[in-house]
C-alpha positions as CSV (number, residue, x, y, z in Angstrom):
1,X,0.0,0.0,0.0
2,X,1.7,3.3,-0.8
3,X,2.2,6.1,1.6
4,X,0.8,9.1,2.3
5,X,2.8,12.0,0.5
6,X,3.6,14.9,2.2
7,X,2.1,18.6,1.9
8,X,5.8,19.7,1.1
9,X,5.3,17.0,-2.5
10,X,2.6,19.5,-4.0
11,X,5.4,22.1,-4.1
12,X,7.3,20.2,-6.7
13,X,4.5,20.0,-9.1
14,X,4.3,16.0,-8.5
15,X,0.9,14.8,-9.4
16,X,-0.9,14.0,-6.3
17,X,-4.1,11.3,-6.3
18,X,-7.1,12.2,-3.9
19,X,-6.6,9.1,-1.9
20,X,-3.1,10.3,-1.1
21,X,-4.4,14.0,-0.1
22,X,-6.6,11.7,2.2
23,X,-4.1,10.4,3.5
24,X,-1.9,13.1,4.4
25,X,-5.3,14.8,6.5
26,X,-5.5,11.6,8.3
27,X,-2.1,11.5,8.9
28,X,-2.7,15.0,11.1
29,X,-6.1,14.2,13.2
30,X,-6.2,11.6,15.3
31,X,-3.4,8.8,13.1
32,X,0.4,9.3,13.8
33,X,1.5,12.0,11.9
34,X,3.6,10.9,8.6
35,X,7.6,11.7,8.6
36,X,8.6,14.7,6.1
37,X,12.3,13.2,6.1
38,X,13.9,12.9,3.0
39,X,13.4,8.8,3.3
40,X,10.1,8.8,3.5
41,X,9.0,11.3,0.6
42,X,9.5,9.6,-2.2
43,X,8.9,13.1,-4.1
44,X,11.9,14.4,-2.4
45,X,15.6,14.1,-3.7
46,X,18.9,15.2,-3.0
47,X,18.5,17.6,-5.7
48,X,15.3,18.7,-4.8
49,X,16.4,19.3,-1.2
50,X,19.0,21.9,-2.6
51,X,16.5,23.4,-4.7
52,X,14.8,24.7,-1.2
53,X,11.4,22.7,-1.9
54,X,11.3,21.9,1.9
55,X,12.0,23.5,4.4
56,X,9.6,23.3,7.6
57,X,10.0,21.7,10.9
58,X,8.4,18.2,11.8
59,X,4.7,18.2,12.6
60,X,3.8,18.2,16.1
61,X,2.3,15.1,17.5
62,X,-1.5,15.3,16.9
63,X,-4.6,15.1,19.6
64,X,-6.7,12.0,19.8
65,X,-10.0,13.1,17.9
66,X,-9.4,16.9,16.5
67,X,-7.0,18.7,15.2
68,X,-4.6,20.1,18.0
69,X,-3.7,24.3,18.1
70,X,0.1,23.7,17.2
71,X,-1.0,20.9,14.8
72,X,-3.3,23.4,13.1
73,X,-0.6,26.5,12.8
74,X,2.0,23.6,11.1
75,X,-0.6,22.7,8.8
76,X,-1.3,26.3,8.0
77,X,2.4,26.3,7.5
78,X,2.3,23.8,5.2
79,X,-0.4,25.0,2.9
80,X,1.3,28.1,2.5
81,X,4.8,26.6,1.6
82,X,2.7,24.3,-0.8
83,X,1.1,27.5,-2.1
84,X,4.2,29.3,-2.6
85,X,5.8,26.6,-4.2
86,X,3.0,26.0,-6.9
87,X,3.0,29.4,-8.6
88,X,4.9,29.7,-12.2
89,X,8.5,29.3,-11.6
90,X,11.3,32.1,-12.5
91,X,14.2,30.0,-12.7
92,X,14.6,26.2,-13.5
93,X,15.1,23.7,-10.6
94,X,18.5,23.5,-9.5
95,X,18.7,20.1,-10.9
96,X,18.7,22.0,-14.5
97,X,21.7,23.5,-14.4
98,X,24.1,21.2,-16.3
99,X,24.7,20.7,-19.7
100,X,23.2,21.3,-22.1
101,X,20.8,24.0,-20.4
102,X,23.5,26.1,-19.1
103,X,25.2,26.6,-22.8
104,X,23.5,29.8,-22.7
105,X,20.8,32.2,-21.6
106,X,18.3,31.4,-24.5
107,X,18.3,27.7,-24.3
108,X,17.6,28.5,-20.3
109,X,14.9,31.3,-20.9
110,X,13.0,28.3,-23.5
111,X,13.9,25.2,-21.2
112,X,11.3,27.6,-18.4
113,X,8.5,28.3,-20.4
114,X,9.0,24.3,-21.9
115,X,8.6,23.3,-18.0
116,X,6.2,26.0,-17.2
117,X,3.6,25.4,-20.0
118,X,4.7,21.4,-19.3
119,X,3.2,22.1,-15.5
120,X,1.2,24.8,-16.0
121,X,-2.1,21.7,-15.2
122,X,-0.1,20.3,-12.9
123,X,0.7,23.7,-10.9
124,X,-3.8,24.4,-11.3
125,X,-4.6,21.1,-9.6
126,X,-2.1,21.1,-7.1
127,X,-3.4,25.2,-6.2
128,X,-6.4,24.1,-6.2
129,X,-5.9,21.1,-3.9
130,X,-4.5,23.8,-1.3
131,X,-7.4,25.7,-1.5
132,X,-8.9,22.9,-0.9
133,X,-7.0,21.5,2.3
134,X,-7.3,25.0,3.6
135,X,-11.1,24.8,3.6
136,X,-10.9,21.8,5.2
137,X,-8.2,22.9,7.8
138,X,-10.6,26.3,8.1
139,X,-13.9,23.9,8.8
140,X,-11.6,21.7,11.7
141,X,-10.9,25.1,13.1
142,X,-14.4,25.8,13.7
143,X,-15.5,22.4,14.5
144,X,-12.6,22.0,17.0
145,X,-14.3,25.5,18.4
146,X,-17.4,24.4,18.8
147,X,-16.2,21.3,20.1
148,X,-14.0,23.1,23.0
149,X,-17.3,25.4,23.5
150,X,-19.8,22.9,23.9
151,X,-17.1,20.9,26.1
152,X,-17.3,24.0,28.4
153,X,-20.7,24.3,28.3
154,X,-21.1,20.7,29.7
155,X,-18.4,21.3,32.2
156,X,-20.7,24.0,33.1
157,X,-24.2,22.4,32.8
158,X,-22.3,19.3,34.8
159,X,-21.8,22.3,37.5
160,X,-25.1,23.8,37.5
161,X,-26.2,20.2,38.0
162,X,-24.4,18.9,40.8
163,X,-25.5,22.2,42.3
164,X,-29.4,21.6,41.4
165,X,-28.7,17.9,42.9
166,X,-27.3,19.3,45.9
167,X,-30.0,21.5,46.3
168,X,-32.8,18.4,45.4
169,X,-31.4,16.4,47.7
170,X,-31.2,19.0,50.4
171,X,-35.3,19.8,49.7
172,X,-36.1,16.0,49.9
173,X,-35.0,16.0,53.0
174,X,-36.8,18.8,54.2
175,X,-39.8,18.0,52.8
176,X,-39.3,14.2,54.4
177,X,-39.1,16.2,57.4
178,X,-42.1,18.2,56.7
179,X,-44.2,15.0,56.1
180,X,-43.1,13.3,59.0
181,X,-43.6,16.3,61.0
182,X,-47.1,16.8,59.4
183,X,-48.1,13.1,60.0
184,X,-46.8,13.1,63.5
185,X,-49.4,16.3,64.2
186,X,-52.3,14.4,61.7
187,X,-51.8,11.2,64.2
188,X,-51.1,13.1,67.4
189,X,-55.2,13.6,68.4
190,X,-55.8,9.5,67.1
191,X,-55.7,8.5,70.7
192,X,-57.9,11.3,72.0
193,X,-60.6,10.4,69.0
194,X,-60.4,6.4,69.7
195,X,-61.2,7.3,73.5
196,X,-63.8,10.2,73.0
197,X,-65.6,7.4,70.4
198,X,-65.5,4.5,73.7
199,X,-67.2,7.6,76.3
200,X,-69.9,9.4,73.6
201,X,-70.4,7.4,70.2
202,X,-71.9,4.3,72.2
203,X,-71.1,0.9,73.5
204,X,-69.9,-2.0,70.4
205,X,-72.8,-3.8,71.7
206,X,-74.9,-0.9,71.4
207,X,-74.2,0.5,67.6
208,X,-74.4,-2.9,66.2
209,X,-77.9,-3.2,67.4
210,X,-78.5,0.6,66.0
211,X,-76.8,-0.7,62.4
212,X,-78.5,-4.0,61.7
213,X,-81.2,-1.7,60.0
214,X,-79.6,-1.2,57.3
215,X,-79.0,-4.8,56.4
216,X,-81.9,-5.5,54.9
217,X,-80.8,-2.7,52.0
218,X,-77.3,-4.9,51.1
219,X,-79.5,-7.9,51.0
220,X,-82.5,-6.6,49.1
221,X,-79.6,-5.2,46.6
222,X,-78.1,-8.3,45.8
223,X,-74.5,-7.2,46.8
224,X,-71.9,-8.1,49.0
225,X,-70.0,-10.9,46.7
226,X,-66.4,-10.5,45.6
227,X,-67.1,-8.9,42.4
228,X,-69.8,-6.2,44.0
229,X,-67.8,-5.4,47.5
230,X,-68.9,-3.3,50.1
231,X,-66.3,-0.1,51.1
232,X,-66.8,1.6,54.1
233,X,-65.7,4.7,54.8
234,X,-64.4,6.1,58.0
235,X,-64.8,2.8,59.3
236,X,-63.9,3.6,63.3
237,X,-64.1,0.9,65.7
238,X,-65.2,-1.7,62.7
239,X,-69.0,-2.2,63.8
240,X,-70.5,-2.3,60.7
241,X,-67.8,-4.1,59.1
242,X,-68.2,-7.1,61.6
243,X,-72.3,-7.5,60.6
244,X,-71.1,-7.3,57.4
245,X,-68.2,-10.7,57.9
246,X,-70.6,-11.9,60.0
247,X,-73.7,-12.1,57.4
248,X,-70.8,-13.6,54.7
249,X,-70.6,-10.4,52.6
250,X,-67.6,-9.1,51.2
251,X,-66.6,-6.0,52.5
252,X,-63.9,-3.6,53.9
253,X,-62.9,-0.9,55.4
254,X,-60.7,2.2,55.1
255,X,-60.1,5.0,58.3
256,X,-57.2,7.3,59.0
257,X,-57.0,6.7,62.6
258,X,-54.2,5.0,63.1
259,X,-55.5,3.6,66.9
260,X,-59.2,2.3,65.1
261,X,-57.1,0.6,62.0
262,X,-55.4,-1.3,64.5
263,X,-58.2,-2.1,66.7
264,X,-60.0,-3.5,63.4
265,X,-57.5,-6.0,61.9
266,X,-56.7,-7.0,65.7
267,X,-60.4,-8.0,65.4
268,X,-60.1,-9.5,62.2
269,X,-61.7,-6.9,59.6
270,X,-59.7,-6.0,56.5
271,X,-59.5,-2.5,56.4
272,X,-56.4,0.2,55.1
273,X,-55.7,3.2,55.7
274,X,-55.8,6.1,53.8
275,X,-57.5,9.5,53.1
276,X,-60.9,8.6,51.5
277,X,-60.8,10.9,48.4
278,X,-57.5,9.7,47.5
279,X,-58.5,6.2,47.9
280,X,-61.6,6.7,46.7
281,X,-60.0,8.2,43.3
282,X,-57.4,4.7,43.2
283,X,-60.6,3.2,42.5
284,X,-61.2,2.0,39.3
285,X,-65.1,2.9,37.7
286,X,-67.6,0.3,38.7
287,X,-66.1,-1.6,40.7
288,X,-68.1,-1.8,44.1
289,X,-71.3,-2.9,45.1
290,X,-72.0,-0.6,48.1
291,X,-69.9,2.5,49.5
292,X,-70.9,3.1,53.1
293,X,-70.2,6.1,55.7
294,X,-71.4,6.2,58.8
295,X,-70.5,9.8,60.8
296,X,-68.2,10.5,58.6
297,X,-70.1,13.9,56.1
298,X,-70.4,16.1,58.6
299,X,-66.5,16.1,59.4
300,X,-66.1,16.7,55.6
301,X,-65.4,20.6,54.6
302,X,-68.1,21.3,51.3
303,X,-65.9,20.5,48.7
304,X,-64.7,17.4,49.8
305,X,-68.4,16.1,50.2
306,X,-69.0,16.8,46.5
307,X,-66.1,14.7,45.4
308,X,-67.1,12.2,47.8
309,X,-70.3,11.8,46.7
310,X,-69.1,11.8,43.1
311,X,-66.5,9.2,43.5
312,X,-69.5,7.1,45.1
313,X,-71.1,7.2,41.8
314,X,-68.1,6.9,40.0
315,X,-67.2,3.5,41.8
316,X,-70.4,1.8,42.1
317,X,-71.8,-0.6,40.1
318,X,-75.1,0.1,38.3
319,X,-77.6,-1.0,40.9
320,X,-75.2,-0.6,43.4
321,X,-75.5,1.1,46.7
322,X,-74.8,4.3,48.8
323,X,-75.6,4.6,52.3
324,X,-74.8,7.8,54.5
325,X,-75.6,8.9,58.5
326,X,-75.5,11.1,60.2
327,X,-76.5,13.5,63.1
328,X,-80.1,15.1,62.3
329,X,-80.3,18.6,62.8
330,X,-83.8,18.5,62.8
331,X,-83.9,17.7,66.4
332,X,-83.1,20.8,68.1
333,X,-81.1,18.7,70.8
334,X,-78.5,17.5,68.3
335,X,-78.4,20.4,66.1
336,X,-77.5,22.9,69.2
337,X,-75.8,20.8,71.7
338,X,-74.9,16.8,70.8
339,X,-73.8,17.5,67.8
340,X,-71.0,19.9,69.2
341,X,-70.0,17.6,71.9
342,X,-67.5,16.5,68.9
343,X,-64.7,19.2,68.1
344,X,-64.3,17.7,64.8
345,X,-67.8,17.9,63.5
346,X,-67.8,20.8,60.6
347,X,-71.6,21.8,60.9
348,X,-75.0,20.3,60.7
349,X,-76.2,19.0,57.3
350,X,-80.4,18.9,57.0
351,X,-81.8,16.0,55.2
352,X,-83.1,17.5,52.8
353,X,-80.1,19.4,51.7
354,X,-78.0,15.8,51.4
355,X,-80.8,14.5,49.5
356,X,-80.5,17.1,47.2
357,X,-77.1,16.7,46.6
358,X,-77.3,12.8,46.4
359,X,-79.7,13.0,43.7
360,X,-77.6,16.2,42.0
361,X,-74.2,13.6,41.7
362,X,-76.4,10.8,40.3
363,X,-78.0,9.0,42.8
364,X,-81.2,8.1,42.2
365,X,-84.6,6.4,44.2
366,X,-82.5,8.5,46.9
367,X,-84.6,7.9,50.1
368,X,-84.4,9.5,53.9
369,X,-84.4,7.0,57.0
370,X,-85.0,8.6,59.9
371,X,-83.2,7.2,63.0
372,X,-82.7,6.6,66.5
373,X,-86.0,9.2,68.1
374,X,-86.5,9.6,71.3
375,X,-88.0,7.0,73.8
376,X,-90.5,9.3,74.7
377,X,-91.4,10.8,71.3
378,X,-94.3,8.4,70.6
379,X,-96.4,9.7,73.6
380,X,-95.5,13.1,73.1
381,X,-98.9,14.4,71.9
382,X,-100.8,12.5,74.4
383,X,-98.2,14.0,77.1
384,X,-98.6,17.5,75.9
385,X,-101.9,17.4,74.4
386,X,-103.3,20.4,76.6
387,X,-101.1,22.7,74.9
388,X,-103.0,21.7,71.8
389,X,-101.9,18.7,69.5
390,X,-100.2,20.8,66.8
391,X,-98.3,22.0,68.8
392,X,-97.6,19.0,70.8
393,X,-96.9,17.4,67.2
394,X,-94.1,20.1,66.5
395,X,-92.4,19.7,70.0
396,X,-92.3,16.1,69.3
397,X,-90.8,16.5,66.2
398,X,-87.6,19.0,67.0
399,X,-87.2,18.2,70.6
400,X,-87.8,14.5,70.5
401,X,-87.4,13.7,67.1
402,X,-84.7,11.3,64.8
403,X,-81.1,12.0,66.4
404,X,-79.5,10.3,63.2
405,X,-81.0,10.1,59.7
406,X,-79.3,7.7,57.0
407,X,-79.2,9.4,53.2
408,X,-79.9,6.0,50.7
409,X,-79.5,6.2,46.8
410,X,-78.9,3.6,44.2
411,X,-76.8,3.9,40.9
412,X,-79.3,3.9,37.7
């Protein structure tokens, strides 16, 4: 395979193939650089050594991958030796002068326009291949720029990230902090709500009698097997969840009191915990048979009962079942004094405003069960009946009236 010429062989009017200008660029980015020495130009002789044809130093070593600054500058070099050395010579090559050129003046002056017009192709191509090289060299030189910018930029950017990391990982951590700070203060009153439930919401033995009303509904609504669950929400001490095990439906529960989760799955009840819109929304559509909530609207700012009650309808199967109590205002005793007794309690919610919004989310056949009146409510009218009966009638029915109602809807 032949070797690479060097730049300095375009100076001499050699012709020069395109795989050997190839060559010689290779031979200066990124391959070791080609000797100039006489041996291994096999343009260059003795002769052509004394005629001054080369005359530069040895190229610099070159950089891995681009063209290095001094490598650049003695290719520059180069070119402009070459350049020089292709315009239209003035004297012959020193190689002329012996006989029979140097006879006389004349026979010199014809022997140089006989090697000029023999060269004067030659000397085009090889200009032209210089101009060429040089574009090349010019279009490194930029590239080589751009590469050293965008090198710096990346140191940079590397920078700017290890900084941004720095500063990610040093927010993690305060936000981990944050959280568990905020969950330590969410789950700090769990204890205090798990004890106030055991002295005012009523004996076990006591709300499972009140909730065995409502089993009649899951029964009547054909619900209750593995593919139509029952979810219920805010689940407390697990009352209803246990009727539920304990009639062989399908159900669990979900609460965010830590203390009452536990006390559940001691007992034997499946239930998570969890915030009930963002479990609710985990949910996929149609997928439950029943969602239940007993006490748990009225602790539930107005927004959140909207969503609630459209994630019920979102979840439930068609025919499936919604069932929500809760203190009735319409007895004057809850409304002003039992329901306050709780400090979590948002405000009173009147039947008739929950039935509206029931039926507004897409409930339908929604229905009002009044619960839990007064012993004395039946023989109010008879007890007060010298007062007159109407009016015994509405004294009854705020003062001794339904301390509960339950809000029932179906999905169409």
């Amino acid at each position: 395979m032949r070797s690479a010429p060097s730049l300095f062989a375009i100076a001499s009017h050699q012709p020069i193939s395109l795989e050997q200008v190839r060559n010689c660029l290779q031979s200066h980015s990124g391959t070791p650089p080609i000797s100039t020495s006489p041996a291994s130009t096999p343009f260059e002789s003795t002769s052509g050594r004394q005629s001054g044809i080369i005359d530069t130093p040895p190229a610099p070593p070159a950089s891995e991958g681009q063209l290095s600054t001094a490598t650049i500058g003695y290719l520059e070099a180069v070119l402009n030796n070459a350049e020089s050395k292709s315009q239209a010579r003035t004297a012959l090559p020193a190689r002329f002068a012996h006989f029979p050129f140097n006879i006389s003046q004349p026979l010199q002056k014809f022997a140089l326009k006989l090697y000029s017009f023999l060269f004067k192709e030659q000397r085009a191509i090889n200009l032209s291949l210089v101009e060429a090289l040089r574009g090349a060299l010019k279009m490194n030189r930029q590239l080589s720029e751009q590469v050293s910018a965008l090198q710096m930029q990346s140191r940079e950017m590397s920078r700017h990230l290890a900084v941004l990391d720095s500063q990610l990982s040093s927010l993690n951590s305060s936000l981990e902090e944050t959280s568990d700070k905020t969950n330590a203060e969410e789950h700090s009153l769990d204890r205090f709500y798990a004890v106030f439930e055991d002295e005012y919401r009523g004996s076990r033995e006591e709300i499972l009698s009140r909730l065995k009303v409502y089993l009649p509904l899951i029964e009547a609504a054909n619900i209750g097997s593995d593919d139509s669950a029952i979810l219920d929400l805010g689940c407390g001490r697990g009352e209803w969840l246990e009727l539920l095990q304990a009639a062989g439906w399908k159900a669990w529960g979900l609460d965010v009191n830590r203390i009452m989760v536990a006390q559940c799955r001691s007992r034997g009840l499946e239930v998570a915990e969890g915030d009930v819109i963002q479990y609710l929304e985990s949910l996929p559509d149609r997928s439950l048979g029943a969602v239940t909530g007993f006490h748990i609207i009225e602790h539930l700012p107005f927004p959140i009962l909207m969503k609630l009650f459209r994630e019920t309808v979102r979840v439930l199967k068609p025919g499936g079942l919604a069932i929500f109590e809760t203190p009735n205002p319409h007895n004057f005793f809850v409304s002003t004094h039992n329901f306050y007794l709780d400090p979590t309690h948002l405000k009173p919610l009147p039947a008739s405003l929950m039935k509206f919004i029931a039926e507004q989310q897409g409930l339908t056949n929604v229905q009002i069960m009044e619960l839990r009146p007064h012993p004395e409510s039946a023989h109010i009218v008879e007890k007060y009946q010298a007062i007159g009966v109407e009016l015994a009638e509405i004294l009854g029915q705020h003062f001794y009236g339904a301390g509960d109602y339950g809000v029932i809807g179906y999905k169409g």
